[in-house]
Structures are given as C-alpha cells and as structure tokens.
N, C-alpha and C positions, 0 to 999 in steps of 0.2 A: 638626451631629448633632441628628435630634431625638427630644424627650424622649418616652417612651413616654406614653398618656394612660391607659392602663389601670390602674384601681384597684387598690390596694395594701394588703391588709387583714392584719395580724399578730393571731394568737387565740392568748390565751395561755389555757394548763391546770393548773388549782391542786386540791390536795389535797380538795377540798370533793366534798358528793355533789350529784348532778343529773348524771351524765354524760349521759344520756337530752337532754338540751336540749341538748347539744352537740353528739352525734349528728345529730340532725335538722336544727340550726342550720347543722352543713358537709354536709348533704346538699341544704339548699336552697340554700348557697351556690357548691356543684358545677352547680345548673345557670346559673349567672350567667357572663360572662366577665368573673372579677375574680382574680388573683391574689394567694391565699391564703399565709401563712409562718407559722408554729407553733413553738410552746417550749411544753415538758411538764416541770414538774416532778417530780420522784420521788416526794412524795406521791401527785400527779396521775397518773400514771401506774400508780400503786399502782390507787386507786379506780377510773380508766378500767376496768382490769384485772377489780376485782370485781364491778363494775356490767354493763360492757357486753362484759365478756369478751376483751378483746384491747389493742394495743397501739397508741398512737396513729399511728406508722406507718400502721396499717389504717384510718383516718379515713379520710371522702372529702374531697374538696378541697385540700386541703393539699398542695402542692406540694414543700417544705422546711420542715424540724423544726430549731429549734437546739437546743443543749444549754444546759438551764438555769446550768450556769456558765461560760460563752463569753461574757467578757465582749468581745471584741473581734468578735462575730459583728455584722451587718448592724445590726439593731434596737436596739443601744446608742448609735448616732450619729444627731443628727438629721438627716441627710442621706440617710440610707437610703429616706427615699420615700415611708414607708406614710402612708395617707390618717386611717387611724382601725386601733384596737386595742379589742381585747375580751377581755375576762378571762372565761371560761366553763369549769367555775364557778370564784367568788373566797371563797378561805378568809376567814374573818376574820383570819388570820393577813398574809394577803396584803392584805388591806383595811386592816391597820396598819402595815405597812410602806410601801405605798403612801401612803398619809394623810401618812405621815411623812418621808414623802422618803427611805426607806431603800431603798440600793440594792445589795441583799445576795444575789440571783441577778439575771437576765439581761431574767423576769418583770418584777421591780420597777423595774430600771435602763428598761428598756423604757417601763413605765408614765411614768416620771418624765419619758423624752424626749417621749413624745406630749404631756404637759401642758404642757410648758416650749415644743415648737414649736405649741402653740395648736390641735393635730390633737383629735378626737375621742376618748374613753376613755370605754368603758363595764365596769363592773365591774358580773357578775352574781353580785351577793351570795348565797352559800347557807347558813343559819343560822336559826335559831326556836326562842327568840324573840329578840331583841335585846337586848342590857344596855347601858348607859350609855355605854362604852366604843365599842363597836361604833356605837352611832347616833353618836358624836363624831367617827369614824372616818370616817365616811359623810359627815357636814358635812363637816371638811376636805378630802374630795376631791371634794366637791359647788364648794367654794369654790375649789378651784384651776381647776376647767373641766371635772371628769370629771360623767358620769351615774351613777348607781346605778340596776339596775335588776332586781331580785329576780324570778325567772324566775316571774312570774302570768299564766296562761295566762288566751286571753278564749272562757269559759265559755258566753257567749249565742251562741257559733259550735254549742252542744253535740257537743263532741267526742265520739265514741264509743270512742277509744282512747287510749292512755297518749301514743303516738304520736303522734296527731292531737290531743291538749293543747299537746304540746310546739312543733308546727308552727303553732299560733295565735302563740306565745310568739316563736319563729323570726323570723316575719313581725316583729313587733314591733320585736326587735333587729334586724334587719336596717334598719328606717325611722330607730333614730338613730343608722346608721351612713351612711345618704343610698345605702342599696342597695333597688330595688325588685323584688322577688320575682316573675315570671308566676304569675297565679291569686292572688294574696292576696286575701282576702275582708276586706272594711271594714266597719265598723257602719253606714253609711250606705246599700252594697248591702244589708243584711241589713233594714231598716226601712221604705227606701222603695217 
C-alpha cells in the first residue's frame, strides 16, 4: 500500500481577533494541492462570526472541521499524518495552555501532538501589547519547537488593501510551514 505524499496541514481557530489573516491564509492555501483539516473553537467561531460574517464551514480549503472536543478525532494521535499545524488566530488563552502542555480541547491536544512528533507549529499570536506572562508563554513554546508568529504584514510590498496586507502575511506563514505560494513577491524581487 502506498503512502500518500500529499501535504497534510491541520489550522486550528481560537477565540482571538484577525480572522481577516485567516481568511486570506485558506484562500491562498485553496490554490495549492495540499490537504487542509480544521477545528474551530466556540470562541473562535464566535469572532469568525463577528469579523468575517460566517461560519467556518464557509472557509475555503478546509476539507474537514473536527469538533473542538473530539478527543478521539484524527489530530489527537501522532499517527494522523499532518506535516505542520497552525493556530490562526492564537488567543493567549490558547498560548498558555499550549506553553503548558494542557490538553483541555482538541486545539491544544493537537498542538501538543505536533511538538512531541517534532512536526511544525506555528502559533499566530493576537494580542497588544504583551505582559510578562504572555512573552513567558511564548518562550516555552518557542523552546519546545513551535514558532510564534504575530500576523506582521510586509509593508515595503505597499499594500493597498486590508486584503492585500493580510496576503503579504499569508505568504509568510505559508514559508514556515515549507508550502510555497504561486506569485509570492520576496524582498529580493522587490530591490533588485
């Protein structure tokens, strides 16, 4: 039997605001052939809701949604497959729980399997400004093997849209997940 070689990316959705970068994040990753799986928390779901009007259902890419408390779904076993996970956006609620190896939805359990099998985790922290706690939060899952990576768009593209901010940023996440975007524009196109 053999093994599929097709990329395996689970994004998870936490109560934090920026839906807007996640948005644009599963619409650039619609045009890839990579199979996408999703778990939305109830906060997360809340804010998708007020933000961007809908329910993550309606996302693109995302092929399968679990339920944040499923604990027996796919993504709680490190045999499940996924190559890397993304947390878009990461409450700081979720940033301490995660930090801390708490595994008290399907989110965190999730998170904790990608670090322990050595796969990629990027947590896009939403929050401003930081306290003590929060940046401590960040080391320790800097230190276990995850990234932190606050959704900063690159400005010297000058975006002219909210949109077109969010899709500099996309680009971004998508390079420390080792997925490469058609059309992404790099500082080194831009100078030389």
């Amino acid at each position: 039997m053999k093994l599929s070689q097709r990329k395996k990316i689970l994004v998870a959705v936490t109560g934090a605001s920026g839906m807007l970068y996640l948005d644009v994040f599963l619409t650039e990753l619609a045009r890839l052939d990579v199979e996408v799986h999703g778990i939305c928390s109830s906060a997360g779901r809340q804010v998708l809701a007020l933000e961007q009007g809908r329910g993550p259902e309606e996302l693109p890419a995302v092929s399968r949604w679990f339920d944040e408390k499923d604990f027996a779904a796919p993504p709680s076993s490190g045999s499940s497959g996924y190559q890397a996970m993304v947390v878009l956006p990461c409450s700081m609620g979720s940033l301490a729980a995660i930090a801390q190896g708490l595994s008290t939805n399907l989110i965190h359990r999730s998170a904790d399997v990608v670090l322990k099998e050595r796969k990629r985790l990027v947590l896009v922290v939403r929050e401003t400004p930081f306290n003590r706690t929060h940046l401590k939060n960040m080391l320790a899952v800097h230190d276990a093997g995850g990234v932190i990576c606050p959704p900063l768009p690159s400005l010297y593209f000058k975006p002219e849209t909210l949109e077109e901010a969010a899709r500099t940023f996309a680009w971004r996440l998508a390079d420390q997940i080792g997925l490469d975007i058609p059309g992404r524009r790099r500082w080194a196109d831009e100078v030389c």
